[in-house]
TORKOL-4160 file (C-alpha; in steps of 0.2 Angstrom, whole numbers, padded with zeros to 4 digits, m for minus):
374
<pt num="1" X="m0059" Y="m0110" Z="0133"/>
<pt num="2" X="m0053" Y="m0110" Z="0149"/>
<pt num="3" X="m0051" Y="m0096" Z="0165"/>
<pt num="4" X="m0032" Y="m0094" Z="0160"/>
<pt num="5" X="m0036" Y="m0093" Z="0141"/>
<pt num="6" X="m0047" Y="m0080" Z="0143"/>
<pt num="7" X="m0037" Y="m0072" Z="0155"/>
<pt num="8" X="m0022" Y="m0072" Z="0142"/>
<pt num="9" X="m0032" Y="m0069" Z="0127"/>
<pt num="10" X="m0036" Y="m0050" Z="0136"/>
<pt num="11" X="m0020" Y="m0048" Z="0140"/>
<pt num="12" X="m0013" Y="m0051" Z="0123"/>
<pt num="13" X="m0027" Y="m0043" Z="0111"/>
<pt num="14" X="m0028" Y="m0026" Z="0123"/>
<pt num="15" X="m0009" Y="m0020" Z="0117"/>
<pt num="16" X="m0012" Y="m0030" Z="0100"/>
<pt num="17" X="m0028" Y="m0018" Z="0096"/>
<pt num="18" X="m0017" Y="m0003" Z="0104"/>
<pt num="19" X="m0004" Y="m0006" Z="0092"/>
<pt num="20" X="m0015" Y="m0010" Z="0077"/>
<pt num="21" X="m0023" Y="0008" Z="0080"/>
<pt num="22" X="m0006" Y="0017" Z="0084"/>
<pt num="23" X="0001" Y="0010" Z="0068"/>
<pt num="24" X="m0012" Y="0013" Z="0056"/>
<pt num="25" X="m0013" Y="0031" Z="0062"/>
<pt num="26" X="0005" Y="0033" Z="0060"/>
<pt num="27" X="0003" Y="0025" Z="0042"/>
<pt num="28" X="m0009" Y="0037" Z="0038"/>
<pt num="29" X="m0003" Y="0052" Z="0044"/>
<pt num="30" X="0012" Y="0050" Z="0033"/>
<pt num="31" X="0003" Y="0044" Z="0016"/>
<pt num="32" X="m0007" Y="0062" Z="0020"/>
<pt num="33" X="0009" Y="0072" Z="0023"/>
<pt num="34" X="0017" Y="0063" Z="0007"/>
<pt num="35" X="0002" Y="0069" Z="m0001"/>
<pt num="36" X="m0003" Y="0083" Z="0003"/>
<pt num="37" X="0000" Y="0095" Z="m0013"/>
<pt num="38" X="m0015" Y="0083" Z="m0022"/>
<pt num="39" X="m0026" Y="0080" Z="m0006"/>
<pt num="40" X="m0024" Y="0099" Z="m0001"/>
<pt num="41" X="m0027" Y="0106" Z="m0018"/>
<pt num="42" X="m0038" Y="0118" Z="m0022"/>
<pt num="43" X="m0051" Y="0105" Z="m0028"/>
<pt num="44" X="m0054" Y="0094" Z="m0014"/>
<pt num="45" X="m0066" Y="0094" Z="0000"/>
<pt num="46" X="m0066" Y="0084" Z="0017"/>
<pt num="47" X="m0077" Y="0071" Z="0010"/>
<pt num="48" X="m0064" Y="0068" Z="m0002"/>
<pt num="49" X="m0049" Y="0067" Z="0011"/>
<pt num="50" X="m0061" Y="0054" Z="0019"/>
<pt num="51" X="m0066" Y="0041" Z="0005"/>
<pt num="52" X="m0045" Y="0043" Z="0001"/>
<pt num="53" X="m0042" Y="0037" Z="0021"/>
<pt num="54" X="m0057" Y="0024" Z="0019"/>
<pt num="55" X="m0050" Y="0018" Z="0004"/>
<pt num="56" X="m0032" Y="0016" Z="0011"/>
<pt num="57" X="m0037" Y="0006" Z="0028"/>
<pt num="58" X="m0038" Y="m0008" Z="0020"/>
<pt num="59" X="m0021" Y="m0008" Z="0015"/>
<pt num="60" X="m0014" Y="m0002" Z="0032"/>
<pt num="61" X="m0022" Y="m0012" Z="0039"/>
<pt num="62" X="m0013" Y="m0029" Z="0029"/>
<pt num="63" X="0004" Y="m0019" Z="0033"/>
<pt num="64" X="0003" Y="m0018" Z="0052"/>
<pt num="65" X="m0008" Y="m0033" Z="0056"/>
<pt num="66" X="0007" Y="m0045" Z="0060"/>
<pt num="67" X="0019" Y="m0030" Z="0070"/>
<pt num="68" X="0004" Y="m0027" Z="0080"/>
<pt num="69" X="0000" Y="m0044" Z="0083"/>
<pt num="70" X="0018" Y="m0050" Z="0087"/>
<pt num="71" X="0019" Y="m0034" Z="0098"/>
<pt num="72" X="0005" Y="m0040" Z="0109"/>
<pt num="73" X="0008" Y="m0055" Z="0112"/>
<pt num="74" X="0026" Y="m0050" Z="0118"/>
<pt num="75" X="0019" Y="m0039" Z="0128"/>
<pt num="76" X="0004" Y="m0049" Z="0137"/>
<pt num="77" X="0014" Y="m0064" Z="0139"/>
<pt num="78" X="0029" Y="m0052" Z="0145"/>
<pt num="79" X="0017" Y="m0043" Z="0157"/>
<pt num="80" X="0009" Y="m0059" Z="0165"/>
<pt num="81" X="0029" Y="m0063" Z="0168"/>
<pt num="82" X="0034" Y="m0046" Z="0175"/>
<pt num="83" X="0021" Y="m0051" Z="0189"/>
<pt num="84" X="0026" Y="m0068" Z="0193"/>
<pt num="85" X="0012" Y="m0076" Z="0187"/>
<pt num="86" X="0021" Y="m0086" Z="0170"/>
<pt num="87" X="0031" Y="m0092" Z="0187"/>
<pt num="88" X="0017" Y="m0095" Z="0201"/>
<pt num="89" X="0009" Y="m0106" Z="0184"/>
<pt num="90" X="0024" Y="m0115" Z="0184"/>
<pt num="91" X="0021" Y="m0119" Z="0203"/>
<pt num="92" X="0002" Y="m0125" Z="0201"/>
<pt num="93" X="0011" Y="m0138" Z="0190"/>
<pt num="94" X="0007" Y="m0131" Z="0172"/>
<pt num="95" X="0022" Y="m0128" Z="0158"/>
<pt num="96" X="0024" Y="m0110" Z="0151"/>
<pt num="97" X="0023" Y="m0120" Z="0136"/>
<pt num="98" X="0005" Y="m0121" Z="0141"/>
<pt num="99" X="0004" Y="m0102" Z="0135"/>
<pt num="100" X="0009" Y="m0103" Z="0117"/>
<pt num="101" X="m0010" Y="m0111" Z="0113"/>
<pt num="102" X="m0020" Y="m0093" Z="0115"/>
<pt num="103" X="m0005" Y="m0084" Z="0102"/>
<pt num="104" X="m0008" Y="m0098" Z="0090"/>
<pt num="105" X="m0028" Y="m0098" Z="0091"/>
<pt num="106" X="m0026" Y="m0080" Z="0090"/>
<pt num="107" X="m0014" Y="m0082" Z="0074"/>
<pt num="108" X="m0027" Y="m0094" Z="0066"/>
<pt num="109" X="m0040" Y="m0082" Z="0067"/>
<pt num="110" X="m0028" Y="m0067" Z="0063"/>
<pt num="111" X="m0020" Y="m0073" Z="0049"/>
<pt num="112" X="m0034" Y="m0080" Z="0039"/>
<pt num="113" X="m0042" Y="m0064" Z="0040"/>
<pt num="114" X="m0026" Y="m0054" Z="0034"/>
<pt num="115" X="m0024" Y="m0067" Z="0021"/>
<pt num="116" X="m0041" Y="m0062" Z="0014"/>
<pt num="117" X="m0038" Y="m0043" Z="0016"/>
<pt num="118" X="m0023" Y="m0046" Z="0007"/>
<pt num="119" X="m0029" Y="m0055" Z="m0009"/>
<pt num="120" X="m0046" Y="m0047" Z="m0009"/>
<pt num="121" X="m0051" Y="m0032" Z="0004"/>
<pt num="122" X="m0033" Y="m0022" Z="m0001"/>
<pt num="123" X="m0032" Y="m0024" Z="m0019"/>
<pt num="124" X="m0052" Y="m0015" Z="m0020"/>
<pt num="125" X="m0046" Y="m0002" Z="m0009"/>
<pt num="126" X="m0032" Y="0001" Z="m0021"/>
<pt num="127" X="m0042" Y="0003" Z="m0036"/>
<pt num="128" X="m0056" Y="0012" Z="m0029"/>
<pt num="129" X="m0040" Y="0024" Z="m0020"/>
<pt num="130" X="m0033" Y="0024" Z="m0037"/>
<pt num="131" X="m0047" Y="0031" Z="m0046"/>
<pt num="132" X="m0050" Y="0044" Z="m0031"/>
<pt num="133" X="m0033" Y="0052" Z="m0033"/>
<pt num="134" X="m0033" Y="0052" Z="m0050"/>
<pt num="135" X="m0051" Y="0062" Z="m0049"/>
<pt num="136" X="m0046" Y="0074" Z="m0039"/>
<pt num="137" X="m0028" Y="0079" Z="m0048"/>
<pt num="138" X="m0039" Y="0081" Z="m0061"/>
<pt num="139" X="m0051" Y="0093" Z="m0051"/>
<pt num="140" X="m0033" Y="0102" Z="m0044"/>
<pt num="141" X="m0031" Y="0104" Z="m0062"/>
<pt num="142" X="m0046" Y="0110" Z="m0067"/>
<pt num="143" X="m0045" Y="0123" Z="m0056"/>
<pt num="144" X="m0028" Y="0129" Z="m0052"/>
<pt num="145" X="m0028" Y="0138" Z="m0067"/>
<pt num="146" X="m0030" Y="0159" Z="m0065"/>
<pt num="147" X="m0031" Y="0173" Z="m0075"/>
<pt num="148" X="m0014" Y="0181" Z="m0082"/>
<pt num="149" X="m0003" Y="0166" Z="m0077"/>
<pt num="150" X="0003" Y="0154" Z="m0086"/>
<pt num="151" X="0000" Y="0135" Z="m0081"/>
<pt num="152" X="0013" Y="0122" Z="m0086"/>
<pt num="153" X="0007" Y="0108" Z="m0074"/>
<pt num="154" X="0001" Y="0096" Z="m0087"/>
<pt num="155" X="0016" Y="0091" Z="m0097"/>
<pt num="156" X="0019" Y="0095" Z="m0114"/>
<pt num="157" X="0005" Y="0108" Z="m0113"/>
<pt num="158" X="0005" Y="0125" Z="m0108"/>
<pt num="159" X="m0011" Y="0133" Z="m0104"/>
<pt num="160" X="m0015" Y="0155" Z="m0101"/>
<pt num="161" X="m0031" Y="0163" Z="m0099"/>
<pt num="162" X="m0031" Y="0182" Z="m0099"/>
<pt num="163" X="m0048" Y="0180" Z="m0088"/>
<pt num="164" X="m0053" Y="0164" Z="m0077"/>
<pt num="165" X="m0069" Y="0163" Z="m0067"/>
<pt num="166" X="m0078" Y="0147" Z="m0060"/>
<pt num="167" X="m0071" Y="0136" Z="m0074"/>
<pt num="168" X="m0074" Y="0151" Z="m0089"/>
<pt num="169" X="m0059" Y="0156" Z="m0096"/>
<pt num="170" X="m0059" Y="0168" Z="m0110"/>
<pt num="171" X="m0045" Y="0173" Z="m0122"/>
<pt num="172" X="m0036" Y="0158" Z="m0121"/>
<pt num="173" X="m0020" Y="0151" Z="m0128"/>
<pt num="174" X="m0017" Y="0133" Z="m0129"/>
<pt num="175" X="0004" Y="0127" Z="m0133"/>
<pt num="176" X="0003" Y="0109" Z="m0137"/>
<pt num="177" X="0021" Y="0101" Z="m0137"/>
<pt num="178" X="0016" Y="0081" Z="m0133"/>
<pt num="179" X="0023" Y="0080" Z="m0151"/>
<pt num="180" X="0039" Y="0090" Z="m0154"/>
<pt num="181" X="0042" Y="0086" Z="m0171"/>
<pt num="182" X="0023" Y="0097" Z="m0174"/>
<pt num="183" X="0019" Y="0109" Z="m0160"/>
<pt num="184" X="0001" Y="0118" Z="m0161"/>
<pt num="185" X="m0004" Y="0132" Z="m0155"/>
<pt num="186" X="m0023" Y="0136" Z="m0152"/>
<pt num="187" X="m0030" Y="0153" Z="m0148"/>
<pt num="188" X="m0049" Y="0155" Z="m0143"/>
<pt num="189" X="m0060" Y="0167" Z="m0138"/>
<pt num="190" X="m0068" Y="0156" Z="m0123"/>
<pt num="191" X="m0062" Y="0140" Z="m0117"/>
<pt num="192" X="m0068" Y="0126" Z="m0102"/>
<pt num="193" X="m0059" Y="0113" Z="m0095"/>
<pt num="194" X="m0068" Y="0096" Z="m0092"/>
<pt num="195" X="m0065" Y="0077" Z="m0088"/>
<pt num="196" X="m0065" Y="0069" Z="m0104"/>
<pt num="197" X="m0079" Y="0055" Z="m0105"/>
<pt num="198" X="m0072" Y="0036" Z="m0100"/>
<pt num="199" X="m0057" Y="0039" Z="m0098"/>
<pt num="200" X="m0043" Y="0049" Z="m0085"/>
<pt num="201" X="m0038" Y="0061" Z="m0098"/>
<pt num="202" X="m0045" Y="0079" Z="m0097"/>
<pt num="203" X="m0054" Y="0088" Z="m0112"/>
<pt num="204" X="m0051" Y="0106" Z="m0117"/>
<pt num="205" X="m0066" Y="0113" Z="m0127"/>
<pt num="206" X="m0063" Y="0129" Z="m0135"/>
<pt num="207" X="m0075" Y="0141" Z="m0143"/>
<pt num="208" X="m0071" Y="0152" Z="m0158"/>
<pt num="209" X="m0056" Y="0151" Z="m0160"/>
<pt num="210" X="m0041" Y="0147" Z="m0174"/>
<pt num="211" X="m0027" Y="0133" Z="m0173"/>
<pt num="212" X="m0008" Y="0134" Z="m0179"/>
<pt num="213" X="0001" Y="0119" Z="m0186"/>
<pt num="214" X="0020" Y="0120" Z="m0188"/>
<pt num="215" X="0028" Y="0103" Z="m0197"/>
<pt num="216" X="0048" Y="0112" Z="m0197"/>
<pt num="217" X="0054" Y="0093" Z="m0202"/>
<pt num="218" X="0042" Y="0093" Z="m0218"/>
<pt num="219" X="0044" Y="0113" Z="m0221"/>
<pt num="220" X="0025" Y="0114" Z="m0220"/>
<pt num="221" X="0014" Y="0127" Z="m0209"/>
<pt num="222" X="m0004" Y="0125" Z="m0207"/>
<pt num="223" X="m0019" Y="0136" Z="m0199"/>
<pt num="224" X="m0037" Y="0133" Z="m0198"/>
<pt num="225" X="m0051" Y="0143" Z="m0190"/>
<pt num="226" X="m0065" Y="0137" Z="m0177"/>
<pt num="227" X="m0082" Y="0139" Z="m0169"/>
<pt num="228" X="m0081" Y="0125" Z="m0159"/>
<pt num="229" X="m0067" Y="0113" Z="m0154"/>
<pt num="230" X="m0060" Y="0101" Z="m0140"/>
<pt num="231" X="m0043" Y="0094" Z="m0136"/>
<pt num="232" X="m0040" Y="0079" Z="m0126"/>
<pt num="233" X="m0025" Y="0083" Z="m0111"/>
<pt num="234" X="m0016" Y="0067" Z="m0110"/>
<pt num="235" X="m0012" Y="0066" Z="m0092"/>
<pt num="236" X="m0004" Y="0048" Z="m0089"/>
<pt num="237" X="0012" Y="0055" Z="m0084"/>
<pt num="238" X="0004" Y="0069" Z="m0072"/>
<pt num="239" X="m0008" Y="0058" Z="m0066"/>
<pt num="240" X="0009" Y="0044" Z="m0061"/>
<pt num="241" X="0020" Y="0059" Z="m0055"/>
<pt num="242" X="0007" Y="0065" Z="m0044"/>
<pt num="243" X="m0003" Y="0049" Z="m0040"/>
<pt num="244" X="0010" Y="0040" Z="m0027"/>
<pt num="245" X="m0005" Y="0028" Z="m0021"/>
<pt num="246" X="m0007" Y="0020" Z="m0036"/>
<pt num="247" X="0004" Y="0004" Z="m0043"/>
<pt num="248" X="m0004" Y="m0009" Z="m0054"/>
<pt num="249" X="0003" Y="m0024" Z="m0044"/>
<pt num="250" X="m0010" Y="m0019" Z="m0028"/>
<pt num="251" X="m0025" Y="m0015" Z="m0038"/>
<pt num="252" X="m0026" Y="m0032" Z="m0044"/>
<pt num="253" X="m0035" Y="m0048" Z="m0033"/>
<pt num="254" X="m0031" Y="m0065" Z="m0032"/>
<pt num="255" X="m0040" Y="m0070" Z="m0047"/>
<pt num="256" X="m0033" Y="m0057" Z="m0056"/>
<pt num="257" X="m0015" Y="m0059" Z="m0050"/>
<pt num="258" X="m0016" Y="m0080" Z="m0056"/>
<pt num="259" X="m0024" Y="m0074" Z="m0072"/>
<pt num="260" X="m0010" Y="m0064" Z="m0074"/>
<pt num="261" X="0003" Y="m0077" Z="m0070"/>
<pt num="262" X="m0007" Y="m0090" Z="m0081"/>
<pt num="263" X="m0004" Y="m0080" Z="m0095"/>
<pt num="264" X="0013" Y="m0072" Z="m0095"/>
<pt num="265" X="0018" Y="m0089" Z="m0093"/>
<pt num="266" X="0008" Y="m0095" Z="m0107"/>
<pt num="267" X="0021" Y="m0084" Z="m0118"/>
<pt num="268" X="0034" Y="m0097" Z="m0117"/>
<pt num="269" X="0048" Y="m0082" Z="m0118"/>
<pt num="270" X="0059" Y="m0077" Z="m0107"/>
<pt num="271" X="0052" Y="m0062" Z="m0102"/>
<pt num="272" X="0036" Y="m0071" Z="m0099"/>
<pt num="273" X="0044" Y="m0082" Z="m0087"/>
<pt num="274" X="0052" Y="m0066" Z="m0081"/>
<pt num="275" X="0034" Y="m0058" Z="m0078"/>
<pt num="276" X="0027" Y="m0074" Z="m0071"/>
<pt num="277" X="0039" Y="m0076" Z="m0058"/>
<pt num="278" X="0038" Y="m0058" Z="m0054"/>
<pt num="279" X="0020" Y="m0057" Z="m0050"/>
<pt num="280" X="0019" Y="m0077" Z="m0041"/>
<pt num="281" X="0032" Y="m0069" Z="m0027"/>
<pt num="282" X="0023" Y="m0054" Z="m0026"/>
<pt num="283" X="0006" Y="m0064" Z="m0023"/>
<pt num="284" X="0016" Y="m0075" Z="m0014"/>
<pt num="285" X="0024" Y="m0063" Z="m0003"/>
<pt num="286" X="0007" Y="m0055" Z="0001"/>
<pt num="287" X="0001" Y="m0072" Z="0008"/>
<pt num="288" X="0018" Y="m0075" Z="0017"/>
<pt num="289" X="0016" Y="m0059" Z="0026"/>
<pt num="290" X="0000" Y="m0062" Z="0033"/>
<pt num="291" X="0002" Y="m0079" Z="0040"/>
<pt num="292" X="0019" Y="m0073" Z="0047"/>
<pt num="293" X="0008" Y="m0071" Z="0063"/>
<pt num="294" X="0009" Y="m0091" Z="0066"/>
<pt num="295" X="0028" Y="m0089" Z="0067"/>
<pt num="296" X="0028" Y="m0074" Z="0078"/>
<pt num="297" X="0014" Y="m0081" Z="0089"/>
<pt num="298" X="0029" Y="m0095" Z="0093"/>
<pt num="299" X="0043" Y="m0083" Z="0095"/>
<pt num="300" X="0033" Y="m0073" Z="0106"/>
<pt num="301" X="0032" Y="m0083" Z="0120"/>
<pt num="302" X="0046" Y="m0089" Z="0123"/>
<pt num="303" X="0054" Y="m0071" Z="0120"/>
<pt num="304" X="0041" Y="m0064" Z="0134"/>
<pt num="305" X="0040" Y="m0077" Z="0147"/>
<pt num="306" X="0056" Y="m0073" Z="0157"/>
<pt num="307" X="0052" Y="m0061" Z="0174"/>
<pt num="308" X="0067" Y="m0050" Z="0167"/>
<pt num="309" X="0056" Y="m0047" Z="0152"/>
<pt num="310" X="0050" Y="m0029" Z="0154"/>
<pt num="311" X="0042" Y="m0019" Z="0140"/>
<pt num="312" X="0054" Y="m0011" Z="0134"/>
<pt num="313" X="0062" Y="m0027" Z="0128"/>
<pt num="314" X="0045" Y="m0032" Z="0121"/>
<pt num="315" X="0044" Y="m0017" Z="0110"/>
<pt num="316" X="0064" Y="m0018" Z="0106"/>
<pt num="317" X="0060" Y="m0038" Z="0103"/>
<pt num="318" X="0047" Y="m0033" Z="0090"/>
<pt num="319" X="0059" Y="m0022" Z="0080"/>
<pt num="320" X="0072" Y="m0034" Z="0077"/>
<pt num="321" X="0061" Y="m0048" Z="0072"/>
<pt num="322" X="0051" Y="m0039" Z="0060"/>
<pt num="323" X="0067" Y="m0032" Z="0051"/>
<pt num="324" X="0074" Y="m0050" Z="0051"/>
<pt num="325" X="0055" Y="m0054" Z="0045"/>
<pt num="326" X="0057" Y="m0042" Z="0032"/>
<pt num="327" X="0075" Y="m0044" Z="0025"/>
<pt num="328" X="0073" Y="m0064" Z="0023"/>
<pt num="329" X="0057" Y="m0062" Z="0016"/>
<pt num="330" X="0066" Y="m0048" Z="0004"/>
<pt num="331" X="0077" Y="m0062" Z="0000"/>
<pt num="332" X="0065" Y="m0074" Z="m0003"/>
<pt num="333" X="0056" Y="m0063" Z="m0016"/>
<pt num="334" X="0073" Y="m0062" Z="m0024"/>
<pt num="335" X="0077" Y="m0082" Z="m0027"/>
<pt num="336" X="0057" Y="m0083" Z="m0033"/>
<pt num="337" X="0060" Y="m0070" Z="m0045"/>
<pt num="338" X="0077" Y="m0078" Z="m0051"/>
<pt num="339" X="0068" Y="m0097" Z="m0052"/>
<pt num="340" X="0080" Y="m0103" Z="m0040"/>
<pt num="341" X="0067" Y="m0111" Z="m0029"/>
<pt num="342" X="0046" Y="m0112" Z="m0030"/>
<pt num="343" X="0039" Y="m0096" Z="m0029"/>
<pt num="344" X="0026" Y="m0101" Z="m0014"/>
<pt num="345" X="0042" Y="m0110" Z="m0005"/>
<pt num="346" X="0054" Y="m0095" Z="m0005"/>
<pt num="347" X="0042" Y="m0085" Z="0002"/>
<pt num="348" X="0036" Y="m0096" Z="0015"/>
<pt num="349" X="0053" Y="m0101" Z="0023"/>
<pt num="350" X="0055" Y="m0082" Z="0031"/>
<pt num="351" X="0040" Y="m0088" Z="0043"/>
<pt num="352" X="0046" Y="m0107" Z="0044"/>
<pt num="353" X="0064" Y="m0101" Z="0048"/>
<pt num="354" X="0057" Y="m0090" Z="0062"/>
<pt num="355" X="0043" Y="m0102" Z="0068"/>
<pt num="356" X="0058" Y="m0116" Z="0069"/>
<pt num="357" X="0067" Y="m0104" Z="0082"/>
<pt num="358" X="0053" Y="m0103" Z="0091"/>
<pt num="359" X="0048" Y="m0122" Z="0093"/>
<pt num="360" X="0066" Y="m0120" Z="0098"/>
<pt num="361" X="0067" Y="m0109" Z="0110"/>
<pt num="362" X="0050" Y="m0116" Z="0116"/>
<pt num="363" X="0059" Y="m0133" Z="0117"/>
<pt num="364" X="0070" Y="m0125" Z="0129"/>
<pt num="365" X="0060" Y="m0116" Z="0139"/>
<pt num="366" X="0051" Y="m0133" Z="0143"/>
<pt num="367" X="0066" Y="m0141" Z="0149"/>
<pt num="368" X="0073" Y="m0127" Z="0157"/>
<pt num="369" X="0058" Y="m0117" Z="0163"/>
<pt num="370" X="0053" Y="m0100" Z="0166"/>
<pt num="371" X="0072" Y="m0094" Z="0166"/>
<pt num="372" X="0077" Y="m0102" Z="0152"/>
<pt num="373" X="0077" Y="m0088" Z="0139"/>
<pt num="374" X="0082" Y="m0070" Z="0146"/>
């Protein structure tokens, strides 16, 4: 690599790696805020919070890797032409064109590693962030509960202890109304609430005590007494209400997703075709966004090497690509899903569209010069 690749390689990755850590910051910041009624519960400790954070990076990460990227190499090449150099280059007899080989070495290296976060790093995050969350909305619900209030957080159940201390509740009453059509009602003398073995429901074990049954359909009312019982919590739909992390599409690799696609297409019905397509553009769209940094690497450029060019314009630049980015890439999601093109080719033509400006506008800024594109 030569003086001047070096040279620009600095300049490029110094407000690429500002941007990368600005961005995630911001990311995470605002998943925290949108979570902070689980991750601030009463259950949760700082070690917590930080295997959440952990576990999220990866995903960030993905996210931002191609804003920041295209950010900083607006704003390295734009810097280099804001001091005359793009033009004194020009003067030694060397193209700005010559500038476009860093980005692209940079893109290589950039996007093969966002493609493997995406398909591999991301979707382990997910599941290990998943199972996190769901862990400590359980803890928040094991111990929100206090003495002489009723607790209605897990839905269908309503839960009061007339004392509650480190766990130990005594003189409980349990309402079960998951199943309308045959409400039961427990009352016991002491009561714990604990994870349920292998599973993410929670397990309410009860100690002398004496259940009511009431079946109003069939005209039929049953009672029973206890010394020692357990009811499992079902708590899919408090888990997903409060859980905003998770969403089965992330949590699942590269292997899994083609698994996946393999066999709903294997279904041979509509609806499996309908799945199929689904899950090939959001694999698809994964990969896409990751190697979008080839594209941007030759929009750049161009974009940056006028001497008008200021920061400013680089950052504004940034913007308005990465929503043009995002709505054809939106669109190209749409046509996969619909059939109307190959799932791998609808997703791909965002960056193909946007890389064909640029070998445009880099076209013309070779015939033109350092003043061709302001």
């Amino acid at each position: 690599m030569s003086l001047l690749d070096r040279y620009l390689a600095r300049e490029i990755l110094l407000p690429f790696a500002a941007g990368l850590l600005f961005l995630i910051q911001l990311l995470l910041a605002t998943q925290l805020l949108a979570q902070a009624n689980v991750l601030f519960g009463s259950g949760v400790s700082l070690l917590d919070v930080g295997r959440v954070i952990a576990d999220l990076f990866p995903y960030f990460m993905g996210f931002v890797l191609p804003i920041a990227f295209l950010l900083g190499v607006v704003l390295g090449v734009s810097r280099l032409a804001a001091d005359r150099e793009v033009v004194a280059l020009a003067a030694a007899g060397l193209s700005p064109v010559r500038l476009v080989r860093v980005p692209l070495l940079l893109a290589v290296l950039v996007g093969a590693f966002g493609v493997w976060l995406a398909v591999e790093v991301e979707p382990a995050g997910m599941r290990a962030a998943t199972q996190a969350m769901n862990e400590i909305v359980k803890r928040n619900l094991s111990s929100d509960l206090h003495a002489g209030v009723f607790y209605e957080q897990i839905p269908g159940y309503t839960l009061y202890a007339e004392r509650a201390r480190e766990g130990d509740w005594r003189n409980v009453l349990i309402y079960d109304a998951s199943s309308p059509e045959a409400p039961v009602l427990a009352l016991a003398q002491r009561g714990k609430l604990a994870p349920a073995v292998g599973g993410e429901d929670l397990q309410l074990v009860l100690q002398d005590g004496e259940v009511h049954r009431d079946q109003s359909e069939r005209d039929t009312y049953a009672a029973a007494t206890f010394g020692r019982a357990s009811l499992v919590l079902g708590l899919g739909r408090a888990l997903s209400d409060r859980n905003n992390v998770s969403r089965p599409s992330r949590e699942q690799s590269y292997a899994q997703l083609q698994a996946g696609i393999s066999a709903a297409y294997a279904e041979r019905t509509p609806r499996g075709d309908e799945q199929g397509r689904r899950l090939e553009g959001y694999l698809h769209r994964k990969i896409a966004s990751a190697l979008a940094v080839f594209a941007f690497a030759l929009l750049g450029v161009p974009l940056a090497a006028s001497p008008r060019v200021g920061r400013s314009f680089g950052i504004g630049a940034t913007f308005l690509l990465m929503v043009a980015h995002y709505i054809l890439l939106r669109s190209g999601e749409v046509m996969a899903q619909r059939g109307q093109l190959p799932a791998w080719l609808s997703l791909e033509l965002p960056n193909l569209l946007l890389g064909g400006v640029g070998l445009v506008l880099l076209g013309v800024l070779a015939w033109r010069g350092t003043g061709a594109v302001r």
